[in-house]
Steps between C-alpha positions, in 0.01 A plus 500: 500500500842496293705198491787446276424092341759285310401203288574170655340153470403319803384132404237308656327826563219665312606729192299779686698534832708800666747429696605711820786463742295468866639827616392706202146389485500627920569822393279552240229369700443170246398190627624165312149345316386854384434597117684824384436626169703709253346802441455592225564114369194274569745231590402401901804334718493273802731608754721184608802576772848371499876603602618414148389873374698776592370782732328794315395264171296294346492206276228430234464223278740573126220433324322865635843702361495320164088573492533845601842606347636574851874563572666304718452651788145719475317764768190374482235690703302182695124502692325299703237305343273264620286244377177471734279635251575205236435229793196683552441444156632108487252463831174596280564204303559292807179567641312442195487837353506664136804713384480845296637574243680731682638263739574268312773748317605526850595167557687432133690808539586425835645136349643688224698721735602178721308701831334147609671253706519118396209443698291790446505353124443165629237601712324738178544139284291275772241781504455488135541130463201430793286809447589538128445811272183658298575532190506907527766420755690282258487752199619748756790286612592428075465868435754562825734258392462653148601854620820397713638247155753576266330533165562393116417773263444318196375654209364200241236280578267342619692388735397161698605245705455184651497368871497182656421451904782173473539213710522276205828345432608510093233785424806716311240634220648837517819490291248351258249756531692787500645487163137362366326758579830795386555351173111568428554871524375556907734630794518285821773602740508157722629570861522154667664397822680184647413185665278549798416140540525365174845337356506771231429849472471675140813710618671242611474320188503797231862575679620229350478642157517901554519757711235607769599747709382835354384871602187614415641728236708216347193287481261733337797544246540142443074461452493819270754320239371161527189430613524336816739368798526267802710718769524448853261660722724568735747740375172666240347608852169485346252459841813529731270624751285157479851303515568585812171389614520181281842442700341532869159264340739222432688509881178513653320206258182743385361545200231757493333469171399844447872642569632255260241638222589822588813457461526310185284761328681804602807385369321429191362837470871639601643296181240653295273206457135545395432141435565275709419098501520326827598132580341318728603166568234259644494159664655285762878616588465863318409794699142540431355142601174545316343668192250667760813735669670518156122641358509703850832659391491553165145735591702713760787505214280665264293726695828612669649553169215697340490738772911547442415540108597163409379246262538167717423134436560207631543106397456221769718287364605087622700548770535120594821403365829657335437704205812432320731180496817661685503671824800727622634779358727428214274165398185761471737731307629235296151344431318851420757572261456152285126620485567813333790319269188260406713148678286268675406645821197514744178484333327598786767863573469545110101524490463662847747828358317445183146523652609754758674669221204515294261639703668797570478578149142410486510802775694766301275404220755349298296182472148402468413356829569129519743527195799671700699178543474395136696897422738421846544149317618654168750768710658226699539229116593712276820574759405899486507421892809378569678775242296759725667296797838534370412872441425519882802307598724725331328820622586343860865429443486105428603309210199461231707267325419228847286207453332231760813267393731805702313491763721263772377219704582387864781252484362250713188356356265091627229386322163370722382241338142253548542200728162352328253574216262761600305800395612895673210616705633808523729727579618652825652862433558527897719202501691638143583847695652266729681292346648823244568680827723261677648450172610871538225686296525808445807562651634313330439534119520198374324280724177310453274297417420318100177343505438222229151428571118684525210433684311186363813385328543127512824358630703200448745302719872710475369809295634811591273693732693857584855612490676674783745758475755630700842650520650292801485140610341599800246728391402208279489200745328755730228539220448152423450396868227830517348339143503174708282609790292745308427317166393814196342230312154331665405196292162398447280370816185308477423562826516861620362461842391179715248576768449253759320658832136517411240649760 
């Protein structure tokens, strides 16, 4: 059937809708709920009817037009599509049953093409998450996601890359890393993302200092001249296809494991990568509670990853507290930035993108195993890194000239101090989120949390425990009272439990 469409945005819908005026869809014999695809587009609609659309047309998301290079009012020659087969498909899982290969291209394409519903992807997501994946399942759901990505074709090398699972507030190694590991000659084109949970995403901080937001060809341009970059995921589109399942994982609170690794991986093959070093984060308030599921993961990383021709390792790393000193965006930005001008900074975020720095080299081969830190060491003190950051910066249309002292802070700032002498316990990286979030992290840029003190640190009366930031009176007095009930800094008990009903 040929219908005459017009671009026009209808929010709180669905990109993927059509709209019909009620008396139109009667006489083409359409009922509101069904899929129509374009033919010969692979694009698949869902008919929605209201009185707002004109008899005899159709409206379409503006997003299809731009895509497609359609005039403003296109014949487009529709079908009727439908969808059984891929909840035939989603069902196997349900019941407890393997995927093909062949099915599983199925279902991805079917996401890619936006033919599911929101809860025929919710539904495929429980499935997965209760009955999980083989690992010949997972490859086949990497090498899906693989085949419906945008691509960098980059032609130096080796090209490798880094990835981190998160969770941890302060962990903003990556602006560190990046230039590291350029300035010693390899390629590493570093898509990141924003906050999920955390105060501070690497895009939400690097923005601070340059530009994000880049196509796949002008990111493969900007890697080709210098090395490396940090661009946002987003607009790259590298694993767009995985996104979109990301985006329905977070409303429904899953997490499948295997999805995630496929995911990560095939964007990593679609940026090039062939080595690729995995984070892992380990202990109480990170992701992966013990070293057993981080040891667990890091196995189904690897053999995923060889089967995908990837190099892949993994660190478990201390996942127990912050990693650096400042949480938030523009405090992380500010403090990874005094690292690579050699200031006084974290120890603890200068070794880890040290270490994590080095042992990718030890991979390439351009260190002797257990000597790649010493060479990442050198890179990062000599200041060969932060040139090759300033390199970067410029290639992504910021300032190279900027320094951690341009980077601005919140203007409302209080000081926590000790009501006694005592020793820190430890630190709770739940309660930080917290307190950075109702400060207005990452929304807002400049809000967050300055710690002054590490685990096992001894404490006197009126020292200066952590610093809140924010950029409103409210937002801070909000913060304090959340710091109040949910205390980030647990000092030192003697007694851990007291037991008194014995049988």
């Amino acid at each position: 059937m040929k219908i005459k469409v017009v671009p026009k945005e209808i929010k709180g819908l669905r990109d993927n809708y059509i709209l019909f005026n009620p008396e139109f869809l009667s006489k083409l014999n359409i009922t509101a709920g069904e899929l129509l695809k374009a033919y010969p587009y692979s694009e698949g609609f869902y008919v929605i009817s209201s009185d707002i659309v004109e008899d005899g047309q159709a409206y379409l998301h503006p997003k299809y037009f731009e895509k497609n290079h359609w005039e403003p009012e296109k014949i487009l020659n529709f079908e009727k599509f439908s969808v059984e087969n891929f909840v035939d498909i989603i069902q196997r899982k349900v019941n407890g049953k393997s995927w093909t290969p062949t099915e599983v291209h199925s279902i991805i394409k079917a996401i890619d093409n936006n033919w599911l519903t929101p809860s025929q992807l919710a539904t495929f997501a429980t499935a997965c998450e209760i009955n999980h994946l083989t690992d010949a399942e997972t490859v086949s759901v990497a090498n899906a996601f693989y085949e419906f990505s945008a691509k960098l074709n980059l032609k130096r090398g080796p090209v490798v890359d880094k990835h981190s699972i998160g969770g941890i507030p302060g962990n903003r190694i990556t602006p560190i890393m990046v230039p590291i590991i350029a300035a010693a000659g390899l390629t590493i084109p570093k898509v990141s993302t924003r906050a999920i949970t955390s105060p501070a995403g690497t895009i939400d901080s690097v923005e601070l200092i340059m530009d994000v937001d880049f196509t796949p060809e002008e990111t493969t341009e900007i890697v080709e001249t210098t090395g490396g970059c940090i661009v946002n995921g987003e607009t790259v589109g590298l694993g767009q296809t995985a996104d979109k399942l990301i985006k329905v994982l977070k409303e429904v609170h899953l997490d499948p494991k295997e999805l995630m690794i496929a995911s990560i991986l095939a964007k990593k093959s679609a940026a090039g990568s062939k080595y690729v070093l995995i984070d892992l984060p380990t202990g109480r308030g990170a992701k992966l509670p013990s070293k057993q599921e981080a040891r667990t993961l890091a196995h189904l990383f690897s053999r995923v990853g060889h089967e995908l021709g990837l190099h892949v390792e993994s660190v478990i790393s201390p996942g127990i507290k912050p990693i650096g000193e400042m949480i938030g965006p523009a405090l992380e930005m500010k403090e990874a930035l005094r690292i690579l001008e050699g200031k006084p900074a974290s120890l603890s975020l200068r070794r880890k993108a040290i270490s994590l720095s080095g042992i990718i080299f030890e991979m390439v081969g351009l260190a002797d195993r257990g000597m790649g830190a010493q060479v990442a060491e050198q890179y990062l003190d000599s200041g060969k890194a932060f040139n090759k950051l300033k390199e970067i910066i410029e290639a992504q249309g910021g300032d190279p000239k900027i320094t951690s002292e341009d980077i601005p802070a919140a203007e409302y700032k209080e000081t926590v101090t000790a009501t006694k002498d005592d020793v820190v316990y430890t630190i709770d990286s739940k309660a930080l989120r917290l307190i950075a979030h109702t400060a207005g992290a990452p929304q807002d840029k400049f809000a967050g949390v300055v710690l002054y003190v590490d685990r096992g640190e001894e404490i006197k009366k009126g020292e200066p425990l952590f610093e809140i930031h924010a950029s409103s009176s409210s937002k801070l007095d909000q913060a304090l009272a959340v710091a109040k009930e949910n205390p980030p800094l647990v000092l030192e008990k003697m007694v851990l439990e007291h037991i008194t009903d014995v049988v």
